[in-house]
C-alpha positions as a Markdown table, in Angstrom:
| # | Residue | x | y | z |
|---|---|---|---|---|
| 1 | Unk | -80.2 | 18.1 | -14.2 |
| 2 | Unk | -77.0 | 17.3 | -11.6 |
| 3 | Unk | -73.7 | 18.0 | -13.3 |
| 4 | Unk | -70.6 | 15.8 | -12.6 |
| 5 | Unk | -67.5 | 16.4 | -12.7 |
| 6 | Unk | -64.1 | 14.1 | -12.4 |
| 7 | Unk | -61.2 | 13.2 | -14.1 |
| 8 | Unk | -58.5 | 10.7 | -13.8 |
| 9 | Unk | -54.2 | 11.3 | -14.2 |
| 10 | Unk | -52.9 | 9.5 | -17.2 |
| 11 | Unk | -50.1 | 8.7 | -14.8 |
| 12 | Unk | -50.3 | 4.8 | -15.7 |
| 13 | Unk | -52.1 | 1.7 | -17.6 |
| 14 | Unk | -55.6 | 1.6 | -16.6 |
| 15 | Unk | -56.2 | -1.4 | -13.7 |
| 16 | Unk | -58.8 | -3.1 | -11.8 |
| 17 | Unk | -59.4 | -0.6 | -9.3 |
| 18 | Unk | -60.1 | 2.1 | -11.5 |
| 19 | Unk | -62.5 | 0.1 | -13.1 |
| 20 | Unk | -64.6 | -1.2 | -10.5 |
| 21 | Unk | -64.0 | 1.5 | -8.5 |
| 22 | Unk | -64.0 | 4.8 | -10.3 |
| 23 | Unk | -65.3 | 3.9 | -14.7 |
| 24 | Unk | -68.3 | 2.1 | -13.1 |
| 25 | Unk | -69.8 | 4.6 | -11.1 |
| 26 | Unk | -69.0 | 7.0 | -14.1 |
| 27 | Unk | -71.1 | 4.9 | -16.7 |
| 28 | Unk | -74.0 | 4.6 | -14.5 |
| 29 | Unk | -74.2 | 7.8 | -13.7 |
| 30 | Unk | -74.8 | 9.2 | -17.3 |
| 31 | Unk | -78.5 | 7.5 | -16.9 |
| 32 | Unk | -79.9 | 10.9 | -14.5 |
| 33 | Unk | -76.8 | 13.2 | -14.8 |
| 34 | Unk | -75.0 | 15.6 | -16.6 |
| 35 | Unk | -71.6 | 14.3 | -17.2 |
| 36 | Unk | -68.3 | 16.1 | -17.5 |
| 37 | Unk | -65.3 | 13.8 | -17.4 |
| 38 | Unk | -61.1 | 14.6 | -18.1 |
| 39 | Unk | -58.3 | 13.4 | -18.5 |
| 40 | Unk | -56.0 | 15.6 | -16.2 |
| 41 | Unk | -53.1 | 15.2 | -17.7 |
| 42 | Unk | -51.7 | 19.2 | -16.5 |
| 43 | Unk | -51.6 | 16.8 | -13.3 |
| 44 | Unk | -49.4 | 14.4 | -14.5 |
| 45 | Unk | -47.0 | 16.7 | -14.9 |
| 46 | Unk | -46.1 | 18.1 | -11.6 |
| 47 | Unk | -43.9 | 16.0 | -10.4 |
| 48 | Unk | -41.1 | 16.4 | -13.6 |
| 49 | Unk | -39.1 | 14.0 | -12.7 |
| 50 | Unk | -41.7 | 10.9 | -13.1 |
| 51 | Unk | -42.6 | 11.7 | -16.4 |
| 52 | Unk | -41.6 | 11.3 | -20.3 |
| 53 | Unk | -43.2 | 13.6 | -22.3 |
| 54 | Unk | -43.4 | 10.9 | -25.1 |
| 55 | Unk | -44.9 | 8.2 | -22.8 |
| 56 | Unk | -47.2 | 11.6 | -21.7 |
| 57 | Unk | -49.0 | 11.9 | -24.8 |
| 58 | Unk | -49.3 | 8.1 | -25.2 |
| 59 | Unk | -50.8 | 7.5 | -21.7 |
| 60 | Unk | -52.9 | 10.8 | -22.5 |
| 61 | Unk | -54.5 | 8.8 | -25.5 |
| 62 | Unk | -54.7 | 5.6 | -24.0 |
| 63 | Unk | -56.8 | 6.3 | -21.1 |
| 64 | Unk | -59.2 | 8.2 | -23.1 |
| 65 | Unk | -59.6 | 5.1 | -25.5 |
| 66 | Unk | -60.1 | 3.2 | -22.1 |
| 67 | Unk | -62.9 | 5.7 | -20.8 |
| 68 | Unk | -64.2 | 4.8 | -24.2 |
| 69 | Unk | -64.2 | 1.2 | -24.3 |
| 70 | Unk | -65.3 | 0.8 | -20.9 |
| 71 | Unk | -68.8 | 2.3 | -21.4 |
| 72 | Unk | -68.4 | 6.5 | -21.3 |
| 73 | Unk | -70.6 | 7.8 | -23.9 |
| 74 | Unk | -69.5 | 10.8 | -25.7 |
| 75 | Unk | -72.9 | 11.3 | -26.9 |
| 76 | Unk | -74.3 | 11.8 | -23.3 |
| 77 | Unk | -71.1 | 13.0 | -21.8 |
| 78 | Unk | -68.7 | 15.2 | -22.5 |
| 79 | Unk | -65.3 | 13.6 | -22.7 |
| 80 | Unk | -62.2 | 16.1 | -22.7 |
| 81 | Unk | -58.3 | 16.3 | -22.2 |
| 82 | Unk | -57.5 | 19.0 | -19.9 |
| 83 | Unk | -54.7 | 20.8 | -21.6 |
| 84 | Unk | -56.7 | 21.4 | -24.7 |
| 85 | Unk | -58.6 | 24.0 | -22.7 |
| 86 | Unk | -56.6 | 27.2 | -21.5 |
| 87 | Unk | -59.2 | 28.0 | -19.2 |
| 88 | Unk | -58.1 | 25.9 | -16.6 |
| 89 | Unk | -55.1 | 27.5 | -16.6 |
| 90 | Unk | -56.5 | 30.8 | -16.1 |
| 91 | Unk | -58.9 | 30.0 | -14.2 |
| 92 | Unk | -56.4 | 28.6 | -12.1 |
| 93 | Unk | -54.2 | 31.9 | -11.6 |
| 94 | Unk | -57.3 | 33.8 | -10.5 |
| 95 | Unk | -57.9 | 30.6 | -7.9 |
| 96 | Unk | -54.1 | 31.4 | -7.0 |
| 97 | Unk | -54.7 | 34.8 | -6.0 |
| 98 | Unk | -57.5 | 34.0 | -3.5 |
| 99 | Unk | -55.8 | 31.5 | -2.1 |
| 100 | Unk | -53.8 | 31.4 | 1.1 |
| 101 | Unk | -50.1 | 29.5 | 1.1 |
| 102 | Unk | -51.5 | 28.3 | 4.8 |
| 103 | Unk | -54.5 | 26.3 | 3.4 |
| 104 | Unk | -51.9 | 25.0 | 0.8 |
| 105 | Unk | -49.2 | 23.8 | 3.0 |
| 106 | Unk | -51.5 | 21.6 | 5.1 |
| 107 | Unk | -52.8 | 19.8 | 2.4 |
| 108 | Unk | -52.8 | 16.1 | 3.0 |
| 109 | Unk | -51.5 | 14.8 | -0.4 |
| 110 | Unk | -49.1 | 17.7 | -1.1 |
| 111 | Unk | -47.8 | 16.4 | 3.1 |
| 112 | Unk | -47.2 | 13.0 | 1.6 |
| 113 | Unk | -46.1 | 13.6 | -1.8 |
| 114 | Unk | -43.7 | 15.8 | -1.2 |
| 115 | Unk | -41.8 | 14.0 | 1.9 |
| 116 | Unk | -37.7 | 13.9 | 1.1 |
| 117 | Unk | -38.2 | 16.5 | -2.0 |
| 118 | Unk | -36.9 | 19.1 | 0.3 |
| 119 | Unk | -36.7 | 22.6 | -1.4 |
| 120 | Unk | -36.8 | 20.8 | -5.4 |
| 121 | Unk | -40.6 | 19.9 | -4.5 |
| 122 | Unk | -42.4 | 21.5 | -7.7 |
| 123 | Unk | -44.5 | 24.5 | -7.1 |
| 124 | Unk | -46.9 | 22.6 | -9.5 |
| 125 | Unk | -47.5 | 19.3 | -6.6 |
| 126 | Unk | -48.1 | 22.7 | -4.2 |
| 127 | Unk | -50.8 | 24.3 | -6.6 |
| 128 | Unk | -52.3 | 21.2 | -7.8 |
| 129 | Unk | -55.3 | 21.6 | -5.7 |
| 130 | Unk | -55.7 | 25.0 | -6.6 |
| 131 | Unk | -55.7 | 23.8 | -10.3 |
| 132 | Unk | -58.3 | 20.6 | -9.3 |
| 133 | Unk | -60.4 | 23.6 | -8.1 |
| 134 | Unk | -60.3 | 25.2 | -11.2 |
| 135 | Unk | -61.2 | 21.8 | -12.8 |
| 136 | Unk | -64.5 | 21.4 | -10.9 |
| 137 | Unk | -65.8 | 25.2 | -10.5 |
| 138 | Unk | -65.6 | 26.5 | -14.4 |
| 139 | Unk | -68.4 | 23.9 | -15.4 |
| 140 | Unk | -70.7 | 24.3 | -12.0 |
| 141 | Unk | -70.3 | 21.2 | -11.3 |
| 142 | Unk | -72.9 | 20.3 | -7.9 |
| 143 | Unk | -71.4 | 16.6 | -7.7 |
| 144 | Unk | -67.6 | 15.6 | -7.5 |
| 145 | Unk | -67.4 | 11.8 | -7.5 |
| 146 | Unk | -64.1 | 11.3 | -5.2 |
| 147 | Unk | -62.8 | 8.7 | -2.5 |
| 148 | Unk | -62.0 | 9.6 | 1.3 |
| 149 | Unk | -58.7 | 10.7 | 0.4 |
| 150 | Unk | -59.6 | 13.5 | -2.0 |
| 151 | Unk | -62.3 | 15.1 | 0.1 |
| 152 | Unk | -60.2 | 17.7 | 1.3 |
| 153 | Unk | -59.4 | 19.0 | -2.3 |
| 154 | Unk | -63.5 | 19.2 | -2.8 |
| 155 | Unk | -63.4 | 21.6 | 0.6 |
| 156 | Unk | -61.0 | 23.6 | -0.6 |
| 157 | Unk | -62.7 | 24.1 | -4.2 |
| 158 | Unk | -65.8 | 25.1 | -2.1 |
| 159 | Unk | -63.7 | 27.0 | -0.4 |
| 160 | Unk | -61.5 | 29.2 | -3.0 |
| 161 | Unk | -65.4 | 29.3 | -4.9 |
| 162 | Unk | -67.1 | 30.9 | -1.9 |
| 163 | Unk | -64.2 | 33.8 | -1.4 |
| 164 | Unk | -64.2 | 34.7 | -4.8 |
| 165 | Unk | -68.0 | 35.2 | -5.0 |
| 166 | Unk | -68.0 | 36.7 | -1.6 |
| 167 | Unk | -65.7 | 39.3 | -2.5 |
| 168 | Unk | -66.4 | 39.7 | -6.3 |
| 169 | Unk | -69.7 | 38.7 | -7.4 |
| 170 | Unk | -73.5 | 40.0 | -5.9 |
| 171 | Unk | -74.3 | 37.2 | -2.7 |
| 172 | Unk | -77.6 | 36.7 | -5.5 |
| 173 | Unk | -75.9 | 36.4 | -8.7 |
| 174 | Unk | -72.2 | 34.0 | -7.8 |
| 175 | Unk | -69.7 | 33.7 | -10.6 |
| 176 | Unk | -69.4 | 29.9 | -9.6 |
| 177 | Unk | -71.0 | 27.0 | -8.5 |
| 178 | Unk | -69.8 | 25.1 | -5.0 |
| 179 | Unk | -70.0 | 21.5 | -5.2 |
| 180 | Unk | -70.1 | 18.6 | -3.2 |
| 181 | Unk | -68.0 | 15.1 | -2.8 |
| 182 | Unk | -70.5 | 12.6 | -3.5 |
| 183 | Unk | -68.8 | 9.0 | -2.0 |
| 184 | Unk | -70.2 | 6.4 | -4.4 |
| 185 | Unk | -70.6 | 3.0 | -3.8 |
| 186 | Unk | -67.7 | 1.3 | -5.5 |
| 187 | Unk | -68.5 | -1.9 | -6.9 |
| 188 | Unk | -65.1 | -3.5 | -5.3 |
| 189 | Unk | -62.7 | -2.2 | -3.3 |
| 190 | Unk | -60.0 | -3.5 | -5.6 |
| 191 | Unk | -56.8 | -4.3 | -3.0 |
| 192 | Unk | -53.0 | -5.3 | -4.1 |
| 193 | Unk | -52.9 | -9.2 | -4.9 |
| 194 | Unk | -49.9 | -9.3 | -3.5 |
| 195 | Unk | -50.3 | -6.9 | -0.4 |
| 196 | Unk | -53.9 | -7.2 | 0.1 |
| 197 | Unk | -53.6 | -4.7 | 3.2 |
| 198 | Unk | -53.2 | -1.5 | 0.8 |
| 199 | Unk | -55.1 | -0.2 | -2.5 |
| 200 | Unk | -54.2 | -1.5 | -6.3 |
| 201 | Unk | -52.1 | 1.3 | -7.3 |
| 202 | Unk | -50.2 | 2.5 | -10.6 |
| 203 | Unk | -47.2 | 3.2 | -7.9 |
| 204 | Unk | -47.1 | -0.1 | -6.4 |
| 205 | Unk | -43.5 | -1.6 | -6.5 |
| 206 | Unk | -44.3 | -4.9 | -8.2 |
| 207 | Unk | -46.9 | -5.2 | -11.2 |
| 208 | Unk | -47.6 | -8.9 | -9.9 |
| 209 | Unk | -50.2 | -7.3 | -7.5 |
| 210 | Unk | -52.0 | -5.5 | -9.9 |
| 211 | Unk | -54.8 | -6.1 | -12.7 |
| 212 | Unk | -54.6 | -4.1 | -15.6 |
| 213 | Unk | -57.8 | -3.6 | -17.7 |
| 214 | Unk | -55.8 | -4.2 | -21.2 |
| 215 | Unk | -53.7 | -7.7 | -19.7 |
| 216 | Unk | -54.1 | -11.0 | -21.8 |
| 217 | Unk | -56.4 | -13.5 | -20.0 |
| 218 | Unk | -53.3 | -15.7 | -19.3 |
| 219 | Unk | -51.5 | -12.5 | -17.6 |
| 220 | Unk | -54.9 | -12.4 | -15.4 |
| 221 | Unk | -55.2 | -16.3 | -14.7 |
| 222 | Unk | -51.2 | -16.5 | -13.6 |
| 223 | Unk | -51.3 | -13.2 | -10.9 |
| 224 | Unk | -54.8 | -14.2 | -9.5 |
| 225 | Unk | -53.6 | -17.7 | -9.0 |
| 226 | Unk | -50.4 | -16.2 | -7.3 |
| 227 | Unk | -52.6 | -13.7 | -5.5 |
| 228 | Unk | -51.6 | -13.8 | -1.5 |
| 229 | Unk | -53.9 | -15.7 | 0.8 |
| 230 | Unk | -53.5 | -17.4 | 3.7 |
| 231 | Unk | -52.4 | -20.8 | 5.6 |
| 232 | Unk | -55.7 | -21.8 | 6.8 |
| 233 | Unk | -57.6 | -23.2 | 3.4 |
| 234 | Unk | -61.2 | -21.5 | 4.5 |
| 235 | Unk | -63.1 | -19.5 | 2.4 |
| 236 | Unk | -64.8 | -16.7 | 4.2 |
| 237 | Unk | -65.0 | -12.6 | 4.1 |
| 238 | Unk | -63.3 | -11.3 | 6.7 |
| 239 | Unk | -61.0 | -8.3 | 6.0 |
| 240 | Unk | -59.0 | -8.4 | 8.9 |
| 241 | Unk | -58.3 | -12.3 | 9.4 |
| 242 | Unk | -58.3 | -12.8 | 5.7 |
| 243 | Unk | -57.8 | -10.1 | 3.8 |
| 244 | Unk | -56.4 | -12.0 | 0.9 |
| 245 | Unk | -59.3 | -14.2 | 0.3 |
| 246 | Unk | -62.0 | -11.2 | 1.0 |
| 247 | Unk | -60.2 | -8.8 | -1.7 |
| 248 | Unk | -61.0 | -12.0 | -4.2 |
| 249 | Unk | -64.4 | -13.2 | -2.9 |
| 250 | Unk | -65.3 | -8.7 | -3.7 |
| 251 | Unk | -63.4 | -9.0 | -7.3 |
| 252 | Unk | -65.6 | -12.2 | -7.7 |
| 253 | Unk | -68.9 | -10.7 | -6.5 |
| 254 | Unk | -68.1 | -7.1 | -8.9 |
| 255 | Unk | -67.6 | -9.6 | -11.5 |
| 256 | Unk | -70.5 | -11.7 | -11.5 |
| 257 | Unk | -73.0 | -9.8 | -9.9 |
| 258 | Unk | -73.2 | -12.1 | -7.0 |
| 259 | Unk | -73.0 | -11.7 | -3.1 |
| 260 | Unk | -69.9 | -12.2 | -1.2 |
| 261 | Unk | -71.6 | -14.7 | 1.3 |
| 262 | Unk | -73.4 | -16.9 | -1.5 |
| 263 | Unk | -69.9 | -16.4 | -3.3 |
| 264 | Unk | -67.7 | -17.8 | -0.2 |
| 265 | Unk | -70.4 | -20.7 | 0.5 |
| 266 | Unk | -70.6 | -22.0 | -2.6 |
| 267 | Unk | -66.7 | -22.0 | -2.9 |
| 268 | Unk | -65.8 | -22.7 | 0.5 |
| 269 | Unk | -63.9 | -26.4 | 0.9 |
| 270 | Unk | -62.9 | -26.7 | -2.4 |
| 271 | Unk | -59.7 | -25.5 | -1.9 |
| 272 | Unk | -57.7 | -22.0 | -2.6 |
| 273 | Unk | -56.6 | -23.4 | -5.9 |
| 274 | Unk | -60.2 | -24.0 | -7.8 |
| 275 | Unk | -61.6 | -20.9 | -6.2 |
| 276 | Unk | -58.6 | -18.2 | -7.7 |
| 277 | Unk | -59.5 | -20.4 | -11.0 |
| 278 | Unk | -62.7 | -19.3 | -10.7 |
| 279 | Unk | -62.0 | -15.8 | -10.0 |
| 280 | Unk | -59.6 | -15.3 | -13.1 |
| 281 | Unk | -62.2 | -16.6 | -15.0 |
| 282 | Unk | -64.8 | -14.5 | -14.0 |
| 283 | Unk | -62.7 | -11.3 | -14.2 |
| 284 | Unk | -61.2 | -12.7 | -17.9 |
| 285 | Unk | -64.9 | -12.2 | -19.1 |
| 286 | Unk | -66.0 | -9.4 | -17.8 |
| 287 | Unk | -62.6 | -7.7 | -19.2 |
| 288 | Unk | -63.2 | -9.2 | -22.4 |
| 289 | Unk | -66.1 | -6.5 | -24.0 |
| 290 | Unk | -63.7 | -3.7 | -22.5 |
| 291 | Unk | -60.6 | -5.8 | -24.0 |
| 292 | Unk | -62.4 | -5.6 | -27.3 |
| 293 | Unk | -64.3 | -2.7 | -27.8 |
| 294 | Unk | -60.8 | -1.0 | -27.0 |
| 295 | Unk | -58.9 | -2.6 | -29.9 |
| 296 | Unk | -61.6 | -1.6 | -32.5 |
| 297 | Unk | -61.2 | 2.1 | -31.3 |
| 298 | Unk | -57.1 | 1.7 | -30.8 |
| 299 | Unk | -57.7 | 1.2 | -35.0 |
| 300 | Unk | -59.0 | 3.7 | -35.6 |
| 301 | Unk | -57.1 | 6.4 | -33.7 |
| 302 | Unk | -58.9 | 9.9 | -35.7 |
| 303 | Unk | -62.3 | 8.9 | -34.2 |
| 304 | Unk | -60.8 | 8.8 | -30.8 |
| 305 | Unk | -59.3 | 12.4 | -31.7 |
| 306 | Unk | -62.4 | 13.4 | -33.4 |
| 307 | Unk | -64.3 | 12.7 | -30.3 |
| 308 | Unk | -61.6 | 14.1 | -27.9 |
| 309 | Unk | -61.7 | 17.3 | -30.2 |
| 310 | Unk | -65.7 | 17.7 | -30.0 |
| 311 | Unk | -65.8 | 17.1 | -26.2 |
| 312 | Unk | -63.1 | 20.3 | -26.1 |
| 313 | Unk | -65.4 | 22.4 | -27.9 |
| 314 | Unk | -68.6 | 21.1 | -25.5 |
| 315 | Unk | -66.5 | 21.8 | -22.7 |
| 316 | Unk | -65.4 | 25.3 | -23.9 |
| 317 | Unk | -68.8 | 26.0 | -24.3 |
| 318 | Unk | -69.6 | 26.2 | -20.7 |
| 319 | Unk | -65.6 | 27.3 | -19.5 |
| 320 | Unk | -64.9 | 29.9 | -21.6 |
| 321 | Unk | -68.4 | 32.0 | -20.1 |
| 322 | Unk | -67.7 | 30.9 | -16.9 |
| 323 | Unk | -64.0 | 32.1 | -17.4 |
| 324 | Unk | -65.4 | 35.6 | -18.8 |
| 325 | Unk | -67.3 | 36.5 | -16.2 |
| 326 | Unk | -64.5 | 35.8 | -13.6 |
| 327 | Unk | -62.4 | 38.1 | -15.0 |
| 328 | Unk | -64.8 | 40.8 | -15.3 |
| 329 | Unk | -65.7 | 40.5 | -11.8 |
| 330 | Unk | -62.0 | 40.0 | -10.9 |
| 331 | Unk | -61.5 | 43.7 | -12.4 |
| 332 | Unk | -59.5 | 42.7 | -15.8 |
| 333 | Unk | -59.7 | 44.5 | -18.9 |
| 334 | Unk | -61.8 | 42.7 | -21.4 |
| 335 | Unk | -59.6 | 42.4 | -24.9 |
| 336 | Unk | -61.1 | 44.2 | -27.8 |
């Protein structure tokens, strides 16, 4: 069976996008595949200066619970936390040493992430795609589930996994496996309410723009009702003339089921003001099973750790091997 592999930052509360654009694709794909899924939280870390270590831990929790809730099933999947593995870490340094500073420095994200930081840029937001690599290759992974921007990461985890079997392992027996980015279909492509020309995104300056999964129906009703639009009162998709009214005719078709065009023509001519009614509504509902099903496991916090704790051993069970027989080819001294 395909293995998967991906894992999400507990940088931030879960929102919209995420949801319809990442947690979806990750429940359906646990009908014909064989699921690995983390929360990277040694990611959220290498950047020290935008995180608490408290608010850490508690994001770390949450965004399992919302994995959870919103339809990952730890009985077909394997649900983990990153740092509760020290493989990845190790794996990493052996990543390090194959790795060239060139390929690292041209990186797009590290490019963009590290603009102003001068020489107090972390060496952490430098090696972060060495660890990501590291992430993917210790559970031969064949599929990486990622959007456009992250496709350079999966070439250089194909990369660093080629050169290390190439130099260290028989060309008919390779230490690891190299994926491939798979682009799925997202179900929206969830935009800012307020900026509808960019992404939803945990770093956006103003929450007003931005869905969470866990806001109360009246938070929801008041920022789609204050979501940007236009002056001309027509209802129609068309991302560049009206990208406001296309980002919510997509969060109403993800949300119902429904086609954008059958979605704009029945609502098109009765005004901007009954059709974001209509859209809070329909997203208020098909939040409110997540909404739920997160507060009964939010109660009852050891079966969250329990199942946190079981998906670590699952997942050791193919790292730690995979670790193993790195080092060994890598020349290291096996501990007695």
């Amino acid at each position: 069976m395909t293995r998967v592999f991906s894992g999400m930052q507990p940088s931030g509360d879960a929102h919209l996008g995420n949801l319809l654009g990442a947690w979806v694709n990750w429940v359906s794909m646990q009908e014909d595949r064989d699921c690995v899924y983390c929360v990277v939280d040694l990611h959220a870390i290498t950047s020290p200066a935008e995180h608490d270590p408290a608010t850490l831990r508690d994001r770390t929790i949450e965004l399992a619970t919302g994995m959870l809730a919103v339809g990952v099933d730890p009985e077909r999947s394997i649900l983990f936390v990153q740092s509760h593995l020290h493989e990845h870490a190790e794996c990493t340094w052996l990543f390090n040493c194959v790795t060239g500073f060139g390929e690292l420095r041209k990186m797009p994200q590290f490019k963009e992430k590290s603009a102003g930081q001068g020489e107090s840029v972390s060496v952490g937001l430098f090696d972060y795609p060495v660890l990501q690599a590291a992430d993917i290759l210790l559970y031969h992974a064949d599929e990486v589930p990622v959007g456009e921007d992250q496709r350079h990461h999966i070439e250089l985890a194909r990369d660093i996994g080629q050169r290390f079997n190439h130099r260290f392992a028989p060309a008919d027996d390779p230490v690891f496996t190299l994926p491939k980015a798979i682009h799925p279909r997202a179900a929206a492509r969830v935009m800012d309410l307020q900026d509808p020309t960019v992404k939803m995104s945990k770093s956006a300056a103003s929450e007003k723009g931005i869905i969470y999964v866990l806001d109360e129906p009246k938070r929801i009703e008041k920022k789609i009702k204050s979501a940007v639009t236009d002056s001309a009162g027509d209802i129609r998709h068309d991302r560049e003339a009206k990208p406001g009214v296309s980002n919510l005719l997509e969060i109403l078709s993800a949300a119902t089921g429904r086609g954008v065009e059958e979605l704009a023509a029945d609502h098109d001519g009765g005004g901007y003001g009954a059709f974001k009614g209509a859209v809070a509504e329909a997203v208020i509902e098909m939040l409110r099973p997540t909404q739920a099903r997160y507060a009964e496991l939010a109660d009852d916090p050891g079966e969250v750790a329990r199942i946190l704790a079981d998906g670590a051993d699952r997942a050791r069970a193919v790292a730690a091997p995979t670790l193993a027989r790195a080092k060994d080819a890598i020349g290291l001294l096996p501990a007695r």
